[in-house]
N, C-alpha and C positions, 0 to 999 in steps of 0.2 A: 504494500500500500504506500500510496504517497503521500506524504505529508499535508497537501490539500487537501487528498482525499478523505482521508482521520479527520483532517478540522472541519470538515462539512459531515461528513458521518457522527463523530463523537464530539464534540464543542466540549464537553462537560470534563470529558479524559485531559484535551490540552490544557484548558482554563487551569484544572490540578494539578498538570506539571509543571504549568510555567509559574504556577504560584508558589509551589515546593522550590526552584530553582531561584524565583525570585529571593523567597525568605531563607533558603540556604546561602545566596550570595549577599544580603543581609548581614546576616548572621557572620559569616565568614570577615565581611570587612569591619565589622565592629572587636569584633574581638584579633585582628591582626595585631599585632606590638611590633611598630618598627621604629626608627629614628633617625634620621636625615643625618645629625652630628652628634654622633659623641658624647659622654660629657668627658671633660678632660680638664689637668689643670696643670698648666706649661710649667717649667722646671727650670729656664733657662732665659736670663739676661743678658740682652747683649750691649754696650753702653761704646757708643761712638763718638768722638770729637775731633774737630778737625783745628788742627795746628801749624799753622806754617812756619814748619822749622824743620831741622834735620831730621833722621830717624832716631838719632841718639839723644839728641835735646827732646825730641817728642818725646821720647820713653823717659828722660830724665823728671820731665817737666809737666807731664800730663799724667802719663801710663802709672807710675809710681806712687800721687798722691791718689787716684783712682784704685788702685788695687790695692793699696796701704788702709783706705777708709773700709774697703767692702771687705776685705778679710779677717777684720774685728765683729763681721756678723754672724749670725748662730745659724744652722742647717746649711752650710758653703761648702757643698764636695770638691767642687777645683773651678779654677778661677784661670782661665787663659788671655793670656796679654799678647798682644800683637802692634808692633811699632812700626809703621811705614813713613816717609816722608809727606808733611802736611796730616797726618791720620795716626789718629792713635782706635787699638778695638779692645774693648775688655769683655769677652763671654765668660758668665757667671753659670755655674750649675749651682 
């Protein structure tokens, strides 16, 4: 039988399955659990300034009192300094 055929023969057969189908997919999307993002809570600061000076006076002069103040803080796994010319970078864990 064809599908036509059914819904002009038995109306009453389709009406109850597309209402079973309906309230199963009902059903189905309300109770999904999904989440788009995450929850998360980042670990890691990064603190950039820009100095135009050497690489060595940047580190002397920037990098140093920066990682001098942040490594008197409490929960600090490691603390990487990077000195380039004009730029100093302190990433904090």
């Amino acid at each position: 039988m064809k599908i036509a055929e059914l819904s002009i023969k038995r109306p009453s057969l389709v009406i109850v399955l597309f209402t079973i189908l309906t309230l199963g997919g009902i059903l189905s999307y309300t109770t999904l659990n999904y989440e788009l993002l995450p929850k998360f809570s980042p670990s890691v600061v990064s603190v950039t300034t820009i100095y135009p000076a050497s690489p060595s006076e940047v580190e002397n002069t920037v990098s140093r009192k920066i990682e001098d103040a942040v490594s008197s803080m409490e929960n600090i796994k490691k603390i990487d300094v990077k000195s380039y010319e004009s730029l100093s970078t302190v990433i904090i864990t």
